[in-house]
C-alpha positions in Angstrom: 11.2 -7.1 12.3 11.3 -3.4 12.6 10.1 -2.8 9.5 7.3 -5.9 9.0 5.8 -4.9 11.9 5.9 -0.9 11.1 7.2 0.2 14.3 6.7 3.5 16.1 9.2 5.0 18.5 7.6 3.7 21.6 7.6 0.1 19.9 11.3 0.8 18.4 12.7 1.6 21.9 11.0 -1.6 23.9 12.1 -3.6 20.7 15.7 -2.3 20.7 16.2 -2.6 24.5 15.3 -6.5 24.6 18.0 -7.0 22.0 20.6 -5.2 23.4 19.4 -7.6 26.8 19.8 -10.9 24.7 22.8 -12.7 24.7 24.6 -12.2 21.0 22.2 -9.4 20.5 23.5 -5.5 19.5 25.1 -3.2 21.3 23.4 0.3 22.6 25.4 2.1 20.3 24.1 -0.6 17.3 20.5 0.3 18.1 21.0 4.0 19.0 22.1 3.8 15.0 18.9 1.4 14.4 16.8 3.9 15.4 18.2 7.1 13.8 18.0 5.1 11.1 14.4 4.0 11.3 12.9 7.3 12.4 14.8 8.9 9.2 13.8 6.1 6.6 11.1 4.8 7.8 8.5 6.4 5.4 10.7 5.2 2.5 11.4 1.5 3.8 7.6 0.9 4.4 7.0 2.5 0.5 9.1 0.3 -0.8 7.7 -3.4 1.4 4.5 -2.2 0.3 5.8 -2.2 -4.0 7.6 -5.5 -3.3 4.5 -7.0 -2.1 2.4 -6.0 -5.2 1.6 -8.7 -7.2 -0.1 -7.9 -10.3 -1.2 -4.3 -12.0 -2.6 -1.9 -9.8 -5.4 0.3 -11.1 -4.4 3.7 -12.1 -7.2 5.1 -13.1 -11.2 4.8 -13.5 -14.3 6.2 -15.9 -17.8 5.0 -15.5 -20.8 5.9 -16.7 -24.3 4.1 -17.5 -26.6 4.9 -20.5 -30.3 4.3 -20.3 -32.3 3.7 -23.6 -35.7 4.6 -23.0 -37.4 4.3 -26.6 -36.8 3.4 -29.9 -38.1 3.2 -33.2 -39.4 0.3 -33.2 -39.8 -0.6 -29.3 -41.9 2.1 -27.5 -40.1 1.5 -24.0 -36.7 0.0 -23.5 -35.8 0.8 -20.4 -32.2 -1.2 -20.0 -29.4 0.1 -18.6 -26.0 -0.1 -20.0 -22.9 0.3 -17.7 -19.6 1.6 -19.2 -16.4 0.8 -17.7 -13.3 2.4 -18.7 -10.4 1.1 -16.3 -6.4 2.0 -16.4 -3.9 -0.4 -15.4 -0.4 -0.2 -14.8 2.7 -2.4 -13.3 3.7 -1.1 -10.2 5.8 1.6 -10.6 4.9 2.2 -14.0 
């Protein structure tokens, strides 16, 4: 829960407190450990929800450019534009 719903320390402390107040929750000293825990990891842990929840490739990297032929030999005006799209993908964490 702490981590799904990316918790600050104002949240951590309201959320901690109501389970140490529900019956069969933790202990104080359980969620004094939560959230040393959380405030030292928490960077990390929400890295790592956000790579499991990656699907497919993610784009690593991407060129563009568009060419405009305006006359030829044989045509005196062209005039159409021709986009170029060069796109990287990789596997996440790749």
């Amino acid at each position: 829960s702490i981590a799904s719903a990316d918790m600050d320390l104002n949240q951590l402390e309201a959320f901690l407190t109501a389970q140490t107040k529900k019956q069969g929750g933790i202990t104080t000293d359980q969620a004094a450990v939560l959230a040393k825990f959380w405030k030292n990891h928490r960077v990390k842990i929400r890295e790592s929800l956000v790579n499991q929840s990656r699907w497919d490739n993610v784009l690593k990297n991407m060129n563009w450019r568009v060419d405009l032929k305006s006359q030829s030999r044989h045509i005196d005006q062209i005039n159409t534009p021709v986009a170029i799209v060069e796109m990287e993908l990789g596997k996440n964490g790749q």
